[in-house]
N, CA, C and O atoms as a Tripos MOL2 file, in Angstrom:
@<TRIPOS>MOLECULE
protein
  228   227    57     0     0
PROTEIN
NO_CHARGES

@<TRIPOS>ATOM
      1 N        -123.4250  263.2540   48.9680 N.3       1 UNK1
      2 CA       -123.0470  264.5680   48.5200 C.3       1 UNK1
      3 C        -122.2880  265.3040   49.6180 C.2       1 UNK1
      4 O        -121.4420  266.1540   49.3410 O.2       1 UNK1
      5 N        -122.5780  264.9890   50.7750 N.am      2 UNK2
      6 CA       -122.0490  265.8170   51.8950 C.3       2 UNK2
      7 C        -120.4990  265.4600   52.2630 C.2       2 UNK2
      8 O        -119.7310  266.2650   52.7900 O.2       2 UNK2
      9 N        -120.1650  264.1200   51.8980 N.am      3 UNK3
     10 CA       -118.4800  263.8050   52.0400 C.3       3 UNK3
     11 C        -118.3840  264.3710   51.0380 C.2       3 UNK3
     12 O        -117.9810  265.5010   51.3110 O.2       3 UNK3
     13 N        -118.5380  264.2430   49.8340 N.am      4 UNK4
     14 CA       -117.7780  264.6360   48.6210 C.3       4 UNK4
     15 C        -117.6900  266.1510   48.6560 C.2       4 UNK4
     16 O        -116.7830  266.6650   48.0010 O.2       4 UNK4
     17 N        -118.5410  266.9510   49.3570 N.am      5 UNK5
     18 CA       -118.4000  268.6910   49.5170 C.3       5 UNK5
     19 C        -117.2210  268.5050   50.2270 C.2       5 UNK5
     20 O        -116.0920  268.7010   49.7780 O.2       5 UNK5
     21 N        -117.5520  268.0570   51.5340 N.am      6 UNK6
     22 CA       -116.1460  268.0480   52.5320 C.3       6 UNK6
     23 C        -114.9150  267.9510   52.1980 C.2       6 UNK6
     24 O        -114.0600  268.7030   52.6660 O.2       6 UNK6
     25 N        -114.6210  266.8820   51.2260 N.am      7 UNK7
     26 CA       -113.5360  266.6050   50.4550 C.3       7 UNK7
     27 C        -112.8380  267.8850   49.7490 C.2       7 UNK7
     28 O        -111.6380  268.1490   49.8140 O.2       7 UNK7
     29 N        -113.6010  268.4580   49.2190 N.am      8 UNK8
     30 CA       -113.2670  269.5560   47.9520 C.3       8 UNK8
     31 C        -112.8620  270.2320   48.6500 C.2       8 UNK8
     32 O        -113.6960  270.8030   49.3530 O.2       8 UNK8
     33 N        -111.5860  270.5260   48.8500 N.am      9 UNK9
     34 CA       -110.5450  272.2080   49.3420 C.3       9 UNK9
     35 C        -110.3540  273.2330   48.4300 C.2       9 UNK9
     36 O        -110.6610  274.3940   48.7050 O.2       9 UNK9
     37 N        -109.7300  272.8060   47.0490 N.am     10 UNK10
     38 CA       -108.9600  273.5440   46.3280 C.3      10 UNK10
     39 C        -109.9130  273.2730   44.9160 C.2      10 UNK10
     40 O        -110.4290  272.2860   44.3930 O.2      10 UNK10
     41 N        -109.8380  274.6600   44.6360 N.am     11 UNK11
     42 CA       -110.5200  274.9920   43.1680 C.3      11 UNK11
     43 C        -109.9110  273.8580   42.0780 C.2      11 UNK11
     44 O        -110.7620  273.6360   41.2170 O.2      11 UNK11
     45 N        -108.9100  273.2260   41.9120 N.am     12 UNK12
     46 CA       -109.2160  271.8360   41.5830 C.3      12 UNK12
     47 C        -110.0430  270.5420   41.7210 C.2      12 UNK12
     48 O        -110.6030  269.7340   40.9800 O.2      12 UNK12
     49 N        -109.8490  270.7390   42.9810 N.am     13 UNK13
     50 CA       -110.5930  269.4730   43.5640 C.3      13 UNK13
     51 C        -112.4910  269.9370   43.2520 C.2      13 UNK13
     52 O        -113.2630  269.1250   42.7420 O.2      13 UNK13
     53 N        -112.9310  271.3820   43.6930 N.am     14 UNK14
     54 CA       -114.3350  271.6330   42.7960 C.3      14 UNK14
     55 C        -114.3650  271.6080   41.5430 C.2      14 UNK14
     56 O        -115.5530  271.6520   41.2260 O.2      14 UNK14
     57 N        -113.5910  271.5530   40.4570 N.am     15 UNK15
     58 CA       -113.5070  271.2390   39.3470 C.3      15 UNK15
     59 C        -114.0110  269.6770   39.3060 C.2      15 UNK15
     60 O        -115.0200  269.3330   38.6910 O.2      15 UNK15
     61 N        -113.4100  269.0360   39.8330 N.am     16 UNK16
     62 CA       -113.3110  267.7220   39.3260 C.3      16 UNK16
     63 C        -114.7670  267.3720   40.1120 C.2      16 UNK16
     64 O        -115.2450  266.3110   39.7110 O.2      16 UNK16
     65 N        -115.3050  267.8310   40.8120 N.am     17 UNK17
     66 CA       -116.4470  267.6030   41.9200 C.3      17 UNK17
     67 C        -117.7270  268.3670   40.7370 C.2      17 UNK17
     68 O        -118.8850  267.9580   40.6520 O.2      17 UNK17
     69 N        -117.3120  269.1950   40.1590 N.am     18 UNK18
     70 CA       -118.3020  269.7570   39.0500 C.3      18 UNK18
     71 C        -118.5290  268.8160   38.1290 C.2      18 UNK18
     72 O        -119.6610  268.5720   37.7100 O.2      18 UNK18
     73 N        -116.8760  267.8740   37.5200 N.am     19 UNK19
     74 CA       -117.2450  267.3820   36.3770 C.3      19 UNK19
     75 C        -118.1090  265.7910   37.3590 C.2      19 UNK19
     76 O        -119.0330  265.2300   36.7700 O.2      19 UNK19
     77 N        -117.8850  265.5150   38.0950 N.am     20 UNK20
     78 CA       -118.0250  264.3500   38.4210 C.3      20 UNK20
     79 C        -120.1440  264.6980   38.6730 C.2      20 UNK20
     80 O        -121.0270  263.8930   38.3750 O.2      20 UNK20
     81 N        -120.2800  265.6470   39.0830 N.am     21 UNK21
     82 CA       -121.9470  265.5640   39.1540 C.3      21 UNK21
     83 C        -122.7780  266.1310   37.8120 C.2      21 UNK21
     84 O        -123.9990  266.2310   37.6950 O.2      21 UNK21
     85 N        -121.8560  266.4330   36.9440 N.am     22 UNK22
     86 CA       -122.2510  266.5060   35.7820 C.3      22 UNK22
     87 C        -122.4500  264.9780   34.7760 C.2      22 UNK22
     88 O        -123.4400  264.5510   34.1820 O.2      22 UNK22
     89 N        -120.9400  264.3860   34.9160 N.am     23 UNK23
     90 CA       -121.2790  263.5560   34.3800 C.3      23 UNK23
     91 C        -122.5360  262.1110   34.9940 C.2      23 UNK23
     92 O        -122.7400  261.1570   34.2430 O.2      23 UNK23
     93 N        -123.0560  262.1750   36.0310 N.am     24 UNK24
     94 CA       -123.6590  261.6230   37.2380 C.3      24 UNK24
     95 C        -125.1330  262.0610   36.5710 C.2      24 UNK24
     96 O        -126.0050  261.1940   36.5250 O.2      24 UNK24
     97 N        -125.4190  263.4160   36.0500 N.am     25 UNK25
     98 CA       -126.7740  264.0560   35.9960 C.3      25 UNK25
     99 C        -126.7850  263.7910   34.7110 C.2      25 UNK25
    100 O        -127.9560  263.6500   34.3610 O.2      25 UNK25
    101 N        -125.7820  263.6040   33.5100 N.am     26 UNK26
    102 CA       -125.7740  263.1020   32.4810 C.3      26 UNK26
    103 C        -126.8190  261.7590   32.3450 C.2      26 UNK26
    104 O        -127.9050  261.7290   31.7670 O.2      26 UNK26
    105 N        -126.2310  260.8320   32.9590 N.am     27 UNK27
    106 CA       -126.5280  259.5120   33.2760 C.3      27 UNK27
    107 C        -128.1950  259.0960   33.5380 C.2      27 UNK27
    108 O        -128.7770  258.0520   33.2460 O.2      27 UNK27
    109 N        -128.6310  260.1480   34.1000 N.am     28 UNK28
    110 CA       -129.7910  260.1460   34.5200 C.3      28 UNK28
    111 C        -130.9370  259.9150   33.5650 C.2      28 UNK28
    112 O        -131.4570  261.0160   33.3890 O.2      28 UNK28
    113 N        -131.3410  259.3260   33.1190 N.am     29 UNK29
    114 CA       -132.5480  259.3230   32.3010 C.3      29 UNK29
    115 C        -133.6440  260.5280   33.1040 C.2      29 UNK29
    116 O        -133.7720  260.7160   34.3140 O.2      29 UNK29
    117 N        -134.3790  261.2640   31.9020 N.am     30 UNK30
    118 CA       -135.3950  262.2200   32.3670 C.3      30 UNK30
    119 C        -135.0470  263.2320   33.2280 C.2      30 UNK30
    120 O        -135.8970  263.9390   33.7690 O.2      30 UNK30
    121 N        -133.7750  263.3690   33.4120 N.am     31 UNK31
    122 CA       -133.1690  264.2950   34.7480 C.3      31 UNK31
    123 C        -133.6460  265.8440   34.3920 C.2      31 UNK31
    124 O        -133.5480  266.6190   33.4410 O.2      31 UNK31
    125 N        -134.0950  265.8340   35.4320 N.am     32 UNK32
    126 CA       -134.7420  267.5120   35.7040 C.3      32 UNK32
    127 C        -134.0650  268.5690   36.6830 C.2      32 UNK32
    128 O        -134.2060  268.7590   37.8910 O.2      32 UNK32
    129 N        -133.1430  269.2920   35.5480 N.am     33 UNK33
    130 CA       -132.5070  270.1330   36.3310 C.3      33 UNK33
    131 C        -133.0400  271.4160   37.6550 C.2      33 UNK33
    132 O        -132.5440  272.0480   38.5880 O.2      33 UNK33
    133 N        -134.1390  271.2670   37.0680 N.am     34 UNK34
    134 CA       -135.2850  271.9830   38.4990 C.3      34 UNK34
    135 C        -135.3060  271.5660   39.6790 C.2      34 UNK34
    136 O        -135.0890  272.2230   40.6970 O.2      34 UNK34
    137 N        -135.5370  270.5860   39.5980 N.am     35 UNK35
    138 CA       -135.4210  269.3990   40.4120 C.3      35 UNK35
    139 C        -134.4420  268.7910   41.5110 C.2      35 UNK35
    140 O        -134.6700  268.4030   42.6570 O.2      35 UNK35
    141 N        -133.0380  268.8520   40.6100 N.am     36 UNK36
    142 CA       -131.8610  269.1320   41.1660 C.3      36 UNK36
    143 C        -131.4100  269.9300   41.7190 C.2      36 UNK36
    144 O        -130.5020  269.5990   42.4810 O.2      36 UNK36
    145 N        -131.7200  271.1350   41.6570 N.am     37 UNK37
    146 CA       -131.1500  272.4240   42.3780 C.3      37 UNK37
    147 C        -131.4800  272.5110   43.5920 C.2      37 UNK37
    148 O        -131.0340  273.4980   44.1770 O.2      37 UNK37
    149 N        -132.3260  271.5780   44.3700 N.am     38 UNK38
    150 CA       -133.1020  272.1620   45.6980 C.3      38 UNK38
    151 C        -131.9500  270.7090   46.3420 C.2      38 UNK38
    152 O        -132.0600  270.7990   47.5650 O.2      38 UNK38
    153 N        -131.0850  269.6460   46.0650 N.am     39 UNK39
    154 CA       -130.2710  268.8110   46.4660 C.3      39 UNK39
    155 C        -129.2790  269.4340   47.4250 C.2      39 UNK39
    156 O        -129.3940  269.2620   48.6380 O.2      39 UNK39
    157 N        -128.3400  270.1310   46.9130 N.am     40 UNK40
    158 CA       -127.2350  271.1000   47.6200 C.3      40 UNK40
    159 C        -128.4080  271.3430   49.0660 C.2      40 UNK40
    160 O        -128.1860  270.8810   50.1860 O.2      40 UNK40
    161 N        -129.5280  272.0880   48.7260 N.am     41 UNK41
    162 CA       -129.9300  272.3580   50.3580 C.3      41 UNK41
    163 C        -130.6160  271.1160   51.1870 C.2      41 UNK41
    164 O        -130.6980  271.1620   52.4150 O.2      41 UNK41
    165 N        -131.0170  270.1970   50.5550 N.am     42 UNK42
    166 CA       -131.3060  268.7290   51.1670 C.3      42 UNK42
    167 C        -130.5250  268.2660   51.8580 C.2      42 UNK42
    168 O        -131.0520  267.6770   52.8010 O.2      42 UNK42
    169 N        -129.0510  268.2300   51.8530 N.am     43 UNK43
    170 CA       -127.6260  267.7230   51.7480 C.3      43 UNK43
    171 C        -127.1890  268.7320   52.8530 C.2      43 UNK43
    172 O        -126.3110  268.4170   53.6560 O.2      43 UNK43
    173 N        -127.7820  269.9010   52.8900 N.am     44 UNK44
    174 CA       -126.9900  270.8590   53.8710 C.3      44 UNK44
    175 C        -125.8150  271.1940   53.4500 C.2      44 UNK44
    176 O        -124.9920  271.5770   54.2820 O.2      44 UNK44
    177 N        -125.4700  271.1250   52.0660 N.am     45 UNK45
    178 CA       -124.1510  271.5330   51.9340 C.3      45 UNK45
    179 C        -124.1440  272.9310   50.7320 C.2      45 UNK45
    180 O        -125.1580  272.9280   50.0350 O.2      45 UNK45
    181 N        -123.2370  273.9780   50.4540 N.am     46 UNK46
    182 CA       -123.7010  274.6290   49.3520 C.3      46 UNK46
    183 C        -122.6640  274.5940   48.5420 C.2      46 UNK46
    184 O        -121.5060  274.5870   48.9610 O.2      46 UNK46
    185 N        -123.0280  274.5640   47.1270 N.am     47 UNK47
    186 CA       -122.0260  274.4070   46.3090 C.3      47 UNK47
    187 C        -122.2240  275.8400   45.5630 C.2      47 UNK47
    188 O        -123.2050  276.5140   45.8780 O.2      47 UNK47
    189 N        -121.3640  276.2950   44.6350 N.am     48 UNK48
    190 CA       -121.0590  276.9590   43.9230 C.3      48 UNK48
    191 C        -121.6180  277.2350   42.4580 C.2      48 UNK48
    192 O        -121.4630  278.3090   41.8770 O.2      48 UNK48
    193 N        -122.3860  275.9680   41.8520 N.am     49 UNK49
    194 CA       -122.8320  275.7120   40.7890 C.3      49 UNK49
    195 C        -123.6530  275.1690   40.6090 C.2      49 UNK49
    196 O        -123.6150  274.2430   41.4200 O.2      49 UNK49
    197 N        -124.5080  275.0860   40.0130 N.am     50 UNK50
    198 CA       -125.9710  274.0660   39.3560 C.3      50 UNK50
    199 C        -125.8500  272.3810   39.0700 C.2      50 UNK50
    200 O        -125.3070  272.0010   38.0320 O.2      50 UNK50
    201 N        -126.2300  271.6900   39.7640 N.am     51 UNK51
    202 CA       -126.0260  270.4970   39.2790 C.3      51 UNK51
    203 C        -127.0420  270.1440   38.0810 C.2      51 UNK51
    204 O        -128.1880  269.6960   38.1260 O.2      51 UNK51
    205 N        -126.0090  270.5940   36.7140 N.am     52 UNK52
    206 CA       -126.5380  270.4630   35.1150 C.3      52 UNK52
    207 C        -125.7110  269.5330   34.0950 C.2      52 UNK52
    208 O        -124.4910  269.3660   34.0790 O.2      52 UNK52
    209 N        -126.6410  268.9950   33.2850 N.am     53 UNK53
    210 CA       -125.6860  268.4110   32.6670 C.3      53 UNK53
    211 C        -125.2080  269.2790   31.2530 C.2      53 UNK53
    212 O        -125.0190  268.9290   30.0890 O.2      53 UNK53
    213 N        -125.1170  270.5820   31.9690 N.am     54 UNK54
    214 CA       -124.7040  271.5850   30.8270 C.3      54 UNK54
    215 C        -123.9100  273.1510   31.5860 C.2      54 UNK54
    216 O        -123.6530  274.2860   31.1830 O.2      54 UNK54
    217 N        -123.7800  272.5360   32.6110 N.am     55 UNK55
    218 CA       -122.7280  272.8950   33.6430 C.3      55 UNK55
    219 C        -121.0770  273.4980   33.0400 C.2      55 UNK55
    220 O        -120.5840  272.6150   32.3380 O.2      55 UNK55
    221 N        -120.3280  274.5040   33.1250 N.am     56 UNK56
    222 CA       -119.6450  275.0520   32.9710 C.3      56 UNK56
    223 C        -118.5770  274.8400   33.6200 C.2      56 UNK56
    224 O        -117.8310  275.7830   33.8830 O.2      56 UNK56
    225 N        -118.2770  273.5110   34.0240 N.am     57 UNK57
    226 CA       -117.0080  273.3440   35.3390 C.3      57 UNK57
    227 C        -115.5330  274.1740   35.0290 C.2      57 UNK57
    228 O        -114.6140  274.1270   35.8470 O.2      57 UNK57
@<TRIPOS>BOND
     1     1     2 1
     2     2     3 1
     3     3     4 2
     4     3     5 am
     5     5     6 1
     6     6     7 1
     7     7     8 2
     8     7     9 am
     9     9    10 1
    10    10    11 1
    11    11    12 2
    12    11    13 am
    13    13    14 1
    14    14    15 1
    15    15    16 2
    16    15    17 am
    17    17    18 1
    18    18    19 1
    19    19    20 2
    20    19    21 am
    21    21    22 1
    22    22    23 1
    23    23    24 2
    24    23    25 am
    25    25    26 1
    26    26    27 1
    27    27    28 2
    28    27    29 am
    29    29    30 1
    30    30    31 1
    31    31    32 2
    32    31    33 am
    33    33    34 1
    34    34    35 1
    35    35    36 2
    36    35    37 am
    37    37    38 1
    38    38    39 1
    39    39    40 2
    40    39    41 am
    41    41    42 1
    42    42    43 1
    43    43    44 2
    44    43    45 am
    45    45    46 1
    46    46    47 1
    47    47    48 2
    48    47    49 am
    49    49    50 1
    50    50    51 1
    51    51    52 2
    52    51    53 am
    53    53    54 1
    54    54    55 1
    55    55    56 2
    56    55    57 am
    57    57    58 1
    58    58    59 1
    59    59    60 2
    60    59    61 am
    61    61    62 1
    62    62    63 1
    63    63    64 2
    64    63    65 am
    65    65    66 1
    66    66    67 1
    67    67    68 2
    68    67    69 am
    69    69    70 1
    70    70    71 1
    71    71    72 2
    72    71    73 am
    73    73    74 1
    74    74    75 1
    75    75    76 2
    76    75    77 am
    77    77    78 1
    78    78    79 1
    79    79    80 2
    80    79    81 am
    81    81    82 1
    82    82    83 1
    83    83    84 2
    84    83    85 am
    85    85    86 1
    86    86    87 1
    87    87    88 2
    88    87    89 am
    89    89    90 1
    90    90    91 1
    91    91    92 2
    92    91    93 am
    93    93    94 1
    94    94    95 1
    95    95    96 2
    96    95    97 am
    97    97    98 1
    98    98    99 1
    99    99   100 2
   100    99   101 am
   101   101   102 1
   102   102   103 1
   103   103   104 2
   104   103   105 am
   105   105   106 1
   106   106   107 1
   107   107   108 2
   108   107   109 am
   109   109   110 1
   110   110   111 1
   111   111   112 2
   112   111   113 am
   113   113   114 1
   114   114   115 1
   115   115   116 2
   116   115   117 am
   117   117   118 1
   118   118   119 1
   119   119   120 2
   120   119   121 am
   121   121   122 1
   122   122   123 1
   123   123   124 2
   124   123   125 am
   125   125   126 1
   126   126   127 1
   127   127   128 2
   128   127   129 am
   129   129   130 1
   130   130   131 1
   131   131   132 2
   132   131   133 am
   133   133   134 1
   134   134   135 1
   135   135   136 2
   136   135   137 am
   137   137   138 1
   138   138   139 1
   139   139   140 2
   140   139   141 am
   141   141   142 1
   142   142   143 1
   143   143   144 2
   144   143   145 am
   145   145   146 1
   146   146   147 1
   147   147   148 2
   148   147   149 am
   149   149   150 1
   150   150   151 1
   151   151   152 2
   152   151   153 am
   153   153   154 1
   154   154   155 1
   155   155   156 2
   156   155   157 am
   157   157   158 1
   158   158   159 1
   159   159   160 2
   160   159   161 am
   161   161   162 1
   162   162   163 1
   163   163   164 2
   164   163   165 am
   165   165   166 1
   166   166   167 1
   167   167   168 2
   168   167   169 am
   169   169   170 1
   170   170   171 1
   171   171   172 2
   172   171   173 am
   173   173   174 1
   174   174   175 1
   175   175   176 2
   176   175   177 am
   177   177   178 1
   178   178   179 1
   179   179   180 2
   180   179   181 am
   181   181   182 1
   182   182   183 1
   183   183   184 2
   184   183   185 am
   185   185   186 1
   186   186   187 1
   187   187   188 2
   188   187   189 am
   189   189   190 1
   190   190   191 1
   191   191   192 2
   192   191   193 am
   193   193   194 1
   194   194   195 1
   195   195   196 2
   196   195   197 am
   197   197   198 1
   198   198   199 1
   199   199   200 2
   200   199   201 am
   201   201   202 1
   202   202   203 1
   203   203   204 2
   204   203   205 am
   205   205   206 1
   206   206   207 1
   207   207   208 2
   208   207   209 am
   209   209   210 1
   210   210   211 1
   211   211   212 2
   212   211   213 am
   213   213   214 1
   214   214   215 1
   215   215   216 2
   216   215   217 am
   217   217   218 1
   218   218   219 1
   219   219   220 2
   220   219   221 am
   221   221   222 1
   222   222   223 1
   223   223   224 2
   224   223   225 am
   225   225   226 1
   226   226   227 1
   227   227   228 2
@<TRIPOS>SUBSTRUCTURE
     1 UNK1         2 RESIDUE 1 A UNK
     2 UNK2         6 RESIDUE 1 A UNK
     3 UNK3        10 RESIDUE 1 A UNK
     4 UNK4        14 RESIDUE 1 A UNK
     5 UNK5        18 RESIDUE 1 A UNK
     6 UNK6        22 RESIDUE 1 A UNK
     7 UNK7        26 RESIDUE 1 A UNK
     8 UNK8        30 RESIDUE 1 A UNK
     9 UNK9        34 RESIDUE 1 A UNK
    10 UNK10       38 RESIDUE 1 A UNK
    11 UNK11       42 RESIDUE 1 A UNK
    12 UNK12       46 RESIDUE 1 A UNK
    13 UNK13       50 RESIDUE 1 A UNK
    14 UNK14       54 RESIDUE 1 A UNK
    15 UNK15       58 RESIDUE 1 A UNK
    16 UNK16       62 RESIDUE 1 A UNK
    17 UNK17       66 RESIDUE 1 A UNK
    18 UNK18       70 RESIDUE 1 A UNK
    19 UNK19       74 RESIDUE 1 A UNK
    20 UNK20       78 RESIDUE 1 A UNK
    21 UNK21       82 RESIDUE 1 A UNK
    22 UNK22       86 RESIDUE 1 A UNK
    23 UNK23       90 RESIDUE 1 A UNK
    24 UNK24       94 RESIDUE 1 A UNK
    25 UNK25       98 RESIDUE 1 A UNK
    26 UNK26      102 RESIDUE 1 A UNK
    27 UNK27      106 RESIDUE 1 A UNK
    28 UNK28      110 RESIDUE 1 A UNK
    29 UNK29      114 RESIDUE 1 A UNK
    30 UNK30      118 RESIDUE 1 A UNK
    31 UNK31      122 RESIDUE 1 A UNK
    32 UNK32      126 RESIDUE 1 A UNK
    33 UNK33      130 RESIDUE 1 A UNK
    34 UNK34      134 RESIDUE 1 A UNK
    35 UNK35      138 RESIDUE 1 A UNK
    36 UNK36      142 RESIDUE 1 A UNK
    37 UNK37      146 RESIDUE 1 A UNK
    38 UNK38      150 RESIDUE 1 A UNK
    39 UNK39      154 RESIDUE 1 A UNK
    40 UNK40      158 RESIDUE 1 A UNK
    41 UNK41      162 RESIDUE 1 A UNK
    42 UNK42      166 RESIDUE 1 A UNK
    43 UNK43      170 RESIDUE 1 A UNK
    44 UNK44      174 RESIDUE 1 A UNK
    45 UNK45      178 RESIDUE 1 A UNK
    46 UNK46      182 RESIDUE 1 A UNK
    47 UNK47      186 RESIDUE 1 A UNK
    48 UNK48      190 RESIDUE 1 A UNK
    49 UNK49      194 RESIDUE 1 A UNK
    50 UNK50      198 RESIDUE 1 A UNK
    51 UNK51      202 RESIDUE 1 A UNK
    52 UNK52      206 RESIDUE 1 A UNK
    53 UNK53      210 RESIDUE 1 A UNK
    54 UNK54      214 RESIDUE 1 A UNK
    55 UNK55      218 RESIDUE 1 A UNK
    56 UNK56      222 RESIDUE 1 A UNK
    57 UNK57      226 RESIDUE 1 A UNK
């Protein structure tokens, strides 16, 4: 998660970084979006949005 923050410059590139952990949390069997939210600070990195698979990218 922490290259792929790094990566993201331009409000495009977080777009596509939104759809890409959406479709990722999709995938997940049983995925608990509660659960997920405490990742971004595990990672040390902060993002902008909820990693949901009902996410608004």
């Amino acid at each position: 998660m922490h290259s792929l923050h790094s990566a993201a410059r331009t409000m495009p590139d977080w777009h596509t970084v939104c759809g890409c952990l959406k479709s990722l949390a999709a995938q997940i069997p049983n995925f608990k979006p509660g659960l997920s939210s405490s990742l971004p600070g595990k990672c040390c990195v902060n993002i902008p949005y909820p990693i949901s698979t009902t996410t608004d990218c």
